[in-house]
N, C-alpha and C positions, 0 to 999 in steps of 0.2 A: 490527380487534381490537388488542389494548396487550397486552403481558407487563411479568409487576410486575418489581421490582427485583432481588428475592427469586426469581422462579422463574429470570432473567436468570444471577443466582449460581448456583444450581443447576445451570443447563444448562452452563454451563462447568465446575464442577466435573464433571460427567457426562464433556465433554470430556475434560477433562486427567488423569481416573481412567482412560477407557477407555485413553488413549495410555500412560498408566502401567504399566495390564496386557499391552498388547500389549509393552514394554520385559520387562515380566517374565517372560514367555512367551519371547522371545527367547533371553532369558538360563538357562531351566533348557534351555535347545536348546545352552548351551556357550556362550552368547555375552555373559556377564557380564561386566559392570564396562564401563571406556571401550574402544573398539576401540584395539588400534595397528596404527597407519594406516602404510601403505608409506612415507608421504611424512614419517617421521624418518628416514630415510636422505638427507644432501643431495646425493647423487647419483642421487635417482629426484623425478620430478615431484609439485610438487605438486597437489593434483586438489581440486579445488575441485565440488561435486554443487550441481545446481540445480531446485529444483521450480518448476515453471510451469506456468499453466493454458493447455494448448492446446486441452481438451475444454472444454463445460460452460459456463453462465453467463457467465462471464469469460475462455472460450477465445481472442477475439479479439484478446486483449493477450500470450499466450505468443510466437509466433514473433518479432513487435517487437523484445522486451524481449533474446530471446535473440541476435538481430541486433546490438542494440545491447552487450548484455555482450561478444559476440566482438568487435565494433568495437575493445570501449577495451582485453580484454587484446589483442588483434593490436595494436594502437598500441604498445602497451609491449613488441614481439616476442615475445608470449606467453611471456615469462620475465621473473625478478627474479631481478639480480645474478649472469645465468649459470645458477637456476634454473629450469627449465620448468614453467609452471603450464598446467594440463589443466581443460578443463572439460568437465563429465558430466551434461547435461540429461536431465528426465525429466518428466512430463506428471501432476499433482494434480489434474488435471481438477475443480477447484473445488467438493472432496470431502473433507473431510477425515480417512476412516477411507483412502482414494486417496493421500492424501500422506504419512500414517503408512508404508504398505507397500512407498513408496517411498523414504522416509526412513530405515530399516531398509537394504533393499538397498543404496542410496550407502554406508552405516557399515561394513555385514559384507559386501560382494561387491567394493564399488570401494572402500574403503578410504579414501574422501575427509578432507581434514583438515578439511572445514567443509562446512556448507552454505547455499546462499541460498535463504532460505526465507520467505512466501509472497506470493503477490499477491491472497489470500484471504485475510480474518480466521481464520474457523474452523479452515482448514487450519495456521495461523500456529499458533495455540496447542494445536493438539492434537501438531502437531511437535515444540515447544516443553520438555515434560518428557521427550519419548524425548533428543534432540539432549543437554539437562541433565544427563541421567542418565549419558551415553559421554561426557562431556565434549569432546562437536564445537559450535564455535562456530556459531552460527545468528546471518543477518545478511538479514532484511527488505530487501528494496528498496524498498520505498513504505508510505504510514502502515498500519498496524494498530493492533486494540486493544490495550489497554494489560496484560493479560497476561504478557506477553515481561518484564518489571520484576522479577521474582522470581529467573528465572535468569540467575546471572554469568556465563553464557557465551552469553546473550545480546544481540543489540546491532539497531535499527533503524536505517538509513539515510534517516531523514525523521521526522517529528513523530509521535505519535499523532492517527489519526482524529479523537478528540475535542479535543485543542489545536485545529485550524483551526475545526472547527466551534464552539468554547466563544469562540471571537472574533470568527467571525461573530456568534454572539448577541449579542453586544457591540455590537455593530457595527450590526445589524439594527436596536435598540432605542433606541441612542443617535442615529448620522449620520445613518441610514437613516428618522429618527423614526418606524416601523412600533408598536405599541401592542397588536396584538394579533395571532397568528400561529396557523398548522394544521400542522402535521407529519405529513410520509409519510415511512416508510424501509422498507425490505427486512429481513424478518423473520429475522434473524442477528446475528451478533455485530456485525457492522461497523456494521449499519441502528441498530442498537439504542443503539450508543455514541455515533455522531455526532449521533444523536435527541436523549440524554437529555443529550448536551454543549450540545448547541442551546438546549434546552429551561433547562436552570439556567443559564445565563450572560442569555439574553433577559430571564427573570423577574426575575432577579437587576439587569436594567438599567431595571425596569419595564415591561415587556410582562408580558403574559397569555397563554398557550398555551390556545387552546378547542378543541382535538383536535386527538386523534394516533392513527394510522390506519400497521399496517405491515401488507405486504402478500409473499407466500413469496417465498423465491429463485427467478427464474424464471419470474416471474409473464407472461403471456401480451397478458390483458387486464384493464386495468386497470378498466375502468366499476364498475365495484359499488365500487370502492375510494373512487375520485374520487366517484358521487354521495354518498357519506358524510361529504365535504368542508363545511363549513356557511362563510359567508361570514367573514372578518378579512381585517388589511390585508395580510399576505402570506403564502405557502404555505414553506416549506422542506421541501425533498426530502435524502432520503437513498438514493441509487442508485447502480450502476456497472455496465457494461458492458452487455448487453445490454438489461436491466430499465430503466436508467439512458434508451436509446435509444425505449423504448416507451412508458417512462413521461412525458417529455418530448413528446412526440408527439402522445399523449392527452391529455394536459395541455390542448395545446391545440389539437386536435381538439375535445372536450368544451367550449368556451367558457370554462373555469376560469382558463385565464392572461388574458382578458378581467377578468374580476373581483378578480381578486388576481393580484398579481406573482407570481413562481416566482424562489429562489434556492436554494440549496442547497452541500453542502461539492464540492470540485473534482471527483471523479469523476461529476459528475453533464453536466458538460460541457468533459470531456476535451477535448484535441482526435481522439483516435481516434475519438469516436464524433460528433461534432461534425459531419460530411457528412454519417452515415448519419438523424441527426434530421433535418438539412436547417434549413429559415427557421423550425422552429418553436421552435429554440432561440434565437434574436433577443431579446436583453434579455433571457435569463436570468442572472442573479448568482451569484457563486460565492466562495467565500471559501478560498484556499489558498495553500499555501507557495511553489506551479511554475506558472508559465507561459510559453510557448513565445516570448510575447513580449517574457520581459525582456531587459532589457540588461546584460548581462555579457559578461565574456571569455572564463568557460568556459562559458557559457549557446552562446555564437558556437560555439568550440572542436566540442562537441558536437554541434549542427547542423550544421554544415561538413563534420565528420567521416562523419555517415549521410547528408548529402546529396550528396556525392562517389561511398558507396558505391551510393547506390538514391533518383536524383533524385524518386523518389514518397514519400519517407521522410517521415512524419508526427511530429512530436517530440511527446512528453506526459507528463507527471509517471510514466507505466509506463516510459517508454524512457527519461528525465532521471533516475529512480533508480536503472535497469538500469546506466547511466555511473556514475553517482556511486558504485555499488555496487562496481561495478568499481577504480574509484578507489583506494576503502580497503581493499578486499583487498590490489591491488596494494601501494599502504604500507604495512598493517600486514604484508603477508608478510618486505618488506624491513625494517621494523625488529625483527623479532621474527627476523630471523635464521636459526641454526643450529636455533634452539627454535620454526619454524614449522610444524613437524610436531607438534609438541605442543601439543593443543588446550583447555590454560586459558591457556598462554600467548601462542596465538594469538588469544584472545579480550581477554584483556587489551592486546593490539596495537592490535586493533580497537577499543575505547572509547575509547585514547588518542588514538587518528586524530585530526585538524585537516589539512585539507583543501578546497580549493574545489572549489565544485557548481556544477551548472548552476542555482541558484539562493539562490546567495550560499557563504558558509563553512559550510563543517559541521563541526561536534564531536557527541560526544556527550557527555548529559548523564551523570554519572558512577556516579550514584545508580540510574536505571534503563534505563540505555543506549539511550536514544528519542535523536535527532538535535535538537538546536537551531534553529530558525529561524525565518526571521521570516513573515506572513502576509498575504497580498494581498486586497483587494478588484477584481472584475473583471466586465466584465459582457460576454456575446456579439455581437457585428455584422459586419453584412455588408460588408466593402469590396473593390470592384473584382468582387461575383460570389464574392467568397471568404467563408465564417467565420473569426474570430477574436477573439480576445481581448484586451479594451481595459480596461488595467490602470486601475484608479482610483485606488485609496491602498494604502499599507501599513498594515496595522490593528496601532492601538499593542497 
């Protein structure tokens, strides 16, 4: 089934009303206007709150991620300038009314001056207008939809979901000479943007889209989805963690990646989930900003660093944002100073960041605070017994 554009709108609007009310409910309980947060005193820590899914669809990338966040503040002796910065994880379980209540608590219980928030679409913007409204800076670790653009206190640390996917279509249409393409994503926000990003930039390069097929968060089994598949030259998936793992799977179980290639935007063959498909991810294509096997100095940096701490450490655009996140906290904490407990001016920190990533420089853009960067082509293979990712080109 397809949702139009129109009920797309709606449903986020429904989002970001319910998040609105739940702020307002807060606030006739005494807790109007922005919190003041302990950490304007700079003699008390600053505490930075973190939502992560360690339940639910996306559970699999919570502990990683939050490995890797203590990674880079221990690296900087979890303090700026003498300042102690504290972090306060908590579990969104890839729920978004779950990351609300927990969103809430970090503001009025721990008093955080910020928070990092989601590695879920949905969750991301329903966060999004409580966070706006207390004026705490909210700072994405990996792409989300493009929501987050309205409020100035908030910032991503990576691209929007649909920038890498609007380039893959690109990319699909023109290098890739593919003509006519099917689309599957996961019926949510995130399935939905990197869909309909896919979808206008291919058309837009001369492909045809002859169905598009999304399927719930969660989804178990896929068959009735896939026989609904009708023949073109390639499939683009829109998937991530678990779904991403099953869908991949079936793909090619069902004979489908026989007949048409499979590519899709990067969480579709992370490398977290990249063992648990196994060979069936072989030649899948993937269009994104991170991969584990570029070549940088902080790309090294960051590897070296979680594979010191836990030789099993698996690196992936969840753990490369978790760092990079880390990153610009720690700068913007330090240039925003005495006024880092003050959360418009902390957030103002945070867009001015310039910064290296594990996959390239990062700024943000200024206008909607998404992160700048550039976009890989890459496709899966096996070497030595291992998966991996073999970078093809940077798509203009």
């Amino acid at each position: 089934m397809s949702s139009s554009s129109s009920d797309r709108r709606l449903a986020r609007r429904v989002i970001v009303g319910a998040a609105l009310l739940t702020a307002a409910s807060m606030s006739l309980a005494g807790c109007s206007g922005a919190a003041v947060s302990e950490s304007n005193s700079s003699d008390k820590p600053i505490k930075i709150g973190v939502l992560l899914p360690y339940t639910g669809p996306f559970g699999l990338y919570g502990k990683p991620m939050e490995a890797t966040l203590r990674a880079r503040v221990e690296l900087a002796g979890n303090e700026v300038d003498g300042r102690a910065v504290e972090l306060i994880f908590e579990d969104e379980a890839t729920d978004p009314a779950t990351a609300v209540s927990k969103a809430n608590k970090l503001v009025d219980q721990d008093q955080v001056a910020a928070v990092v928030c989601c590695a879920t679409g949905a969750a991301t913007l329903a966060v999004g207008p409580i966070l706006a409204e207390r004026e705490i800076p909210q700072l994405g670790p990996i792409p989300n939809p493009d929501g987050l653009s309205e409020f100035a206190t908030a910032a991503v640390a990576a691209p929007t979901a649909a920038h890498d996917a609007g380039k893959l279509g690109t990319y699909a249409a023109t290098d890739l000479g593919h003509r006519s393409a099917v689309v599957v994503a996961s019926d949510f926000a995130y399935g939905h943007e990197v869909a309909e990003a896919f979808k206008k930039n291919f058309v837009a390069s001369g492909g045809q889209v002859v169905k598009e097929v999304f399927a719930p968060l969660g989804t178990s089994d896929f068959a009735s989805y896939l026989s609904q598949l009708p023949d073109a030259d390639v499939t683009f998936a829109g998937f991530a963690g678990a779904d991403a793992v099953k869908f991949v799977q079936q793909y090619d179980k069902f004979g489908t990646k026989k007949r048409m290639p499979l590519i899709g935007h990067g969480p579709l063959v992370t490398e977290l989930v990249l063992n648990q498909i196994g060979e069936a991810a072989v030649d899948v294509g993937a269009g994104f900003y991170y991969s584990s096997t570029l070549d940088n100095e902080e790309n090294a940096r960051f590897i070296s660093t979680m594979k010191s701490a836990n030789e099993d450490f698996v690196p992936s655009h969840f753990t490369a944002g978790a760092w990079a996140t880390g990153s610009v906290l720690l700068d913007a904490i330090r240039r925003a100073g005495d006024k880092a407990g003050d959360g418009a001016e902390l957030a103002k920190a945070v867009r001015a960041t310039k910064i290296d990533a594990p996959w390239g420089q990062l700024e943000f853009d200024p206008e909607t605070g998404y992160a700048i960067a550039p976009t890989y082509f890459y496709t899966v293979v096996s070497a030595g017994g291992q998966l991996e990712h073999e970078p093809v080109a940077e798509m203009p």
